[in-house]
N, C-alpha and C positions, 0 to 999 in steps of 0.2 A: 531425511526422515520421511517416512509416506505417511501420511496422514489421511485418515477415510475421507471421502467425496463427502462431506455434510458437517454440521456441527460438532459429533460424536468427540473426534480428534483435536480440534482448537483448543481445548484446554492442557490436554499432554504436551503438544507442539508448542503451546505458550512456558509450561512448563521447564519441559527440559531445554530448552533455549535460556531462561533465566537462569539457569541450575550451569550449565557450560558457561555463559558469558561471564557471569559473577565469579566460575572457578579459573576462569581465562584473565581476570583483573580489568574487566570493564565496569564502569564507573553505574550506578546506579537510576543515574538520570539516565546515560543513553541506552542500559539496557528496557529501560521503561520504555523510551522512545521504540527502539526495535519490536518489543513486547506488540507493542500498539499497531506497529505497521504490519506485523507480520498475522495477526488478527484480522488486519481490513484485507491482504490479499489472498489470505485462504479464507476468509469471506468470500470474497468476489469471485476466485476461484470455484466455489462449492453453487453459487448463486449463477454465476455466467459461464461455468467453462462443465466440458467434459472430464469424467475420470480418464486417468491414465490406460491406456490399451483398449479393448475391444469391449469392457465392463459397459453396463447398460448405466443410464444418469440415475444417479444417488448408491449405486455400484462402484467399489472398484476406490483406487487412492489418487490422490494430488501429492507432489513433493516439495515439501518445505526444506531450506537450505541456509544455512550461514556460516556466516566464516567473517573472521579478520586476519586480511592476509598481512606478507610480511613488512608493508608498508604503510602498518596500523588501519589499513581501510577498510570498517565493517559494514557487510555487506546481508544482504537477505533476499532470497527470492523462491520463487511459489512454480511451480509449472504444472499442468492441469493440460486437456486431453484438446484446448479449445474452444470455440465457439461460435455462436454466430454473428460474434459482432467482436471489436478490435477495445484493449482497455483503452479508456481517455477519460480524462477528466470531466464533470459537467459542469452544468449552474442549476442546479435544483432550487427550485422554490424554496420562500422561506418557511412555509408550510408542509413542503416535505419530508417524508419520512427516510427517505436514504438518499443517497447520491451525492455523497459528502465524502467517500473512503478514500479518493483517490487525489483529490483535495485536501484531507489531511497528510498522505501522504507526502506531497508536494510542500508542504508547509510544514514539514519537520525533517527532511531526508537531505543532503546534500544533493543528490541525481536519484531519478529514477529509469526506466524504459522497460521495451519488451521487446522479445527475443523469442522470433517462431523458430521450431527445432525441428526433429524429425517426426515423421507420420501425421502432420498437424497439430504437437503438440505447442503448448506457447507458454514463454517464460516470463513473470515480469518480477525486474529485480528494483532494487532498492541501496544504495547507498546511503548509508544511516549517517554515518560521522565519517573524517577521515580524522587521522590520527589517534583513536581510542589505545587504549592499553591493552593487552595479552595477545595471544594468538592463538587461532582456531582453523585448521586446516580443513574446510569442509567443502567450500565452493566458492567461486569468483566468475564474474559476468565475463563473456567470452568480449574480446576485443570492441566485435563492430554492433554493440546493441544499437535499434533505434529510440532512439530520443523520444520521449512526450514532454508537448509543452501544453500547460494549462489555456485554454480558451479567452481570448480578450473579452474584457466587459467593457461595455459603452460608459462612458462617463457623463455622471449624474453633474449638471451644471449647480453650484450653487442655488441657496431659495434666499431671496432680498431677505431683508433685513427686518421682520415684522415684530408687532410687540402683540401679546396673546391679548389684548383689547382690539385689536383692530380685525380678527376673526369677527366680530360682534358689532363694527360698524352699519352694516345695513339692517338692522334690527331698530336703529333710533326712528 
C-alpha cells in the first residue's frame, strides 16, 4: 500500500490492515500488535526516511506491506526513500519525548531487521507472530535481512538495604 510521506496516511494504512487481517482470521490481540508496530515504523519512516523516488521530504509515498505467509508467519514492513542515519534501537531518557518506537517494536515482534534495496531505498520488517491464522499474500522479508539487536544497558548494582528513617539520620 503507498502511504503518503507524513501523517495524512497512518490512519488508512492502520485501517485497512485491520480490515484484511481480521478477514484473513487473525486473532484480535495480534492484529493489535501489528496495528501498533506498523504505526511506529511508518512513523519513523515519515520522521527519518525519504519518500519513495525523486519526491522532495514530505512529498511523495512510503510502502507499507503485510502478509501472512504459508507458514502462518505475519509479517509487516515499511520501506521509505532512506536516510541519513541507519534504524537501531536507542535508550532515551526517562524524560523523553520519543525514542521508544523501535523498542516497542522489539518487545512485541518475534524478529525484526532492515533491508536496504534499490536506489537507497531501505526496508525494515517485522515479524509480528509466527503461527497466526489465515493467509495474506502481500509481502515476505527477502531471505538475507540484517538483524538489529537492542543496545546493552549497564547493570544498575543493587541499593543496601535501607529503612526510610535512616535517610534522616544526620539531622539528629
Amino acid at each position: 500500500m503507498a502511504v503518503p510521506h507524513g501523517p495524512a496516511g497512518v490512519g488508512q494504512a492502520r485501517h485497512r490492515m485491520r480490515e484484511q487481517l481480521r478477514t484473513g482470521g487473525v486473532s484480535d490481540a495480534v492484529i493489535d500488535d501489528a496495528v501498533l508496530i506498523l504505526s511506529e515504523l511508518l512513523s519513523n519512516a515519515c520522521k527519518h526516511g525519504r519518500p519513495l523516488g525523486d519526491a522532495l521530504s514530505g512529498d511523495g509515498d512510503v510502502l507499507a506491506a503485510w502478509r501472512v505467509d504459508r507458514g502462518g508467519r505475519l509479517t509487516v514492513s515499511v520501506t521509505d526513500g532512506g536516510g541519513p542515519t541507519r534504524p537501531a534501537p536507542s535508550t532515551p531518557s526517562v524524560t523523553a519525548h520519543g525514542g521508544r518506537g523501535l523498542n516497542i517494536i522489539t518487545a512485541l515482534a518475534d524478529d525484526w531487521g532492515v533491508r536496504d534495496e534499490a536506489r537507497g531505498e531501505v526496508t525494515v520488517w517485522v515479524v509480528v507472530q509466527n503461527g497466526v491464522q489465515g493467509r495474506d499474500p502481500r509481502l515476505s522479508p527477502d531471505a538475507s535481512p540484517t538483524r538489529v539487536t537492542t543496545p546493552s544497558t549497564p547493570r544498575i548494582p543493587p541499593l543496601p538495604d535501607l529503612d526510610f528513617a535512616d535517610a534522616f539520620d544526620d539531622l539528629d
